[in-house]
C-alpha angles and dihedrals in degrees: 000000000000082000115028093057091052094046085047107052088043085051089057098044084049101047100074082054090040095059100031074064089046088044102060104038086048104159104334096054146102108303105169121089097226117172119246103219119319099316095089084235118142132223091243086049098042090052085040094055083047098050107039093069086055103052077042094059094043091051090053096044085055092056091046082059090048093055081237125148114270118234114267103267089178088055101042092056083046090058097039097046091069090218101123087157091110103067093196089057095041093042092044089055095045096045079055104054095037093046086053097031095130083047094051097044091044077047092056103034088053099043084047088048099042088046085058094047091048095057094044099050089044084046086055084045099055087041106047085050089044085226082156097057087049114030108051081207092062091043115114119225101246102100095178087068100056085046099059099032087064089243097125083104125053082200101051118075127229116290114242077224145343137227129203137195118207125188116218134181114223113177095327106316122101113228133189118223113188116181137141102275105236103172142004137201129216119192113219089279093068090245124129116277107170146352114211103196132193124219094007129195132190138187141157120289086223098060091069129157123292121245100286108005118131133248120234138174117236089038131247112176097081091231088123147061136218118245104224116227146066097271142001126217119203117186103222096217076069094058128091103184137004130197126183134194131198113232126202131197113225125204111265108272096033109086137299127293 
């Protein structure tokens, strides 16, 4: 007990800070669990321990507002030192929180609710200003987003889509796999997964352009073959290289996609 009520109640105090963190790297975020020094703390841990006592103070300062009763600092320091030995102390911190137990749980869902707004919303903010294009501070992690979303310039706009060729070994024979990328996977390391591609064509490496012919999409040299099927999934531990190229749709008149 002399541990568990003290990792608990830390847990809790964390937890608002833990998912505002969660909350803004979302999917495109950092996903690795790299140390910070020698503590063995992580980044995500170390942003998490700052934030939570600020989403803390602002819900108690919205209490305060409310003319509603503020959460039992005396018994909350009671519960994290771990030193029960003084049973006045110990009794009076457990009658509180089990006299008030309805008020503590709406406190916490509400801090843990109100730290995941809050990183999504900073996480739209950062997006919608494109701070993370333009400042290398506010850049997630996930490279392959920025990658396939077209974002690896600040300067370029967004493709209207993008197509990727992929090269894969199948029993011995290279082949070349070009599709619209509809959607990708990342494992919880952040690295690529999977590619899920729409209209896809193959072909064999080795039946490669001639000296001078053009490249066009959709292609016309016959060289390839459509894949038949709604979507292909490539596992990308089976590819060996992997080019993309940004499309964009002209007006009609103007060219040609």
């Amino acid at each position: 007990m002399n541990f568990a009520l003290p990792a608990i109640t830390l847990l809790l105090l964390l937890l608002p800070g833990i998912l505002a963190v969660q909350g803004f790297l979302g999917r495109i975020g950092r996903k690795t669990s790299d140390p910070v020094g020698q503590a063995g703390l992580t980044w995500a841990g170390l942003v998490a321990l700052l934030i939570a006592p600020l989403i803390h103070l602002l819900l108690t300062g919205a209490l305060h507002l409310i003319n509603a009763p503020p959460p039992d600092l005396h018994a909350t320091l009671v519960l994290l030192s771990g030193r029960f030995d003084d049973q006045a102390e110990f009794r009076r911190a457990i009658d509180a929180v089990i006299g008030s137990a309805w008020q503590v749980t709406a406190y916490f869902l509400i801090a843990s609710l109100a730290g995941l707004v809050i990183g999504s919303i900073a996480q739209r903010v950062v997006r919608s200003t494109q701070l993370d294009r333009t400042f290398p501070a506010f850049r997630f992690a996930s490279d392959w987003h920025y990658l396939f979303e077209g974002e690896i310039r600040s300067d370029l706009p967004r493709p209207d889509f993008v197509v990727v060729a992929a090269t894969v070994e199948h029993a011995g024979t290279a082949y070349l796999y070009v599709g619209v990328l509809r959607h990708y996977a990342v494992d919880r390391q952040g690295e690529l997964a999977r590619l899920h591609l729409n209209s896809v064509v193959r072909r064999p490496i080795g039946e490669d352009r001639t000296p001078g012919q053009e490249q066009h999409i959709p292609d016309r040299s016959g060289r390839f073959y459509p894949i038949t099927g709604d979507e292909l999934v490539i596992v990308f531990r089976d590819v060996r290289t992997l080019n993309v190229r940004y499309m964009y749709l002209k007006p009609r008149g103007q060219g040609e996609v």
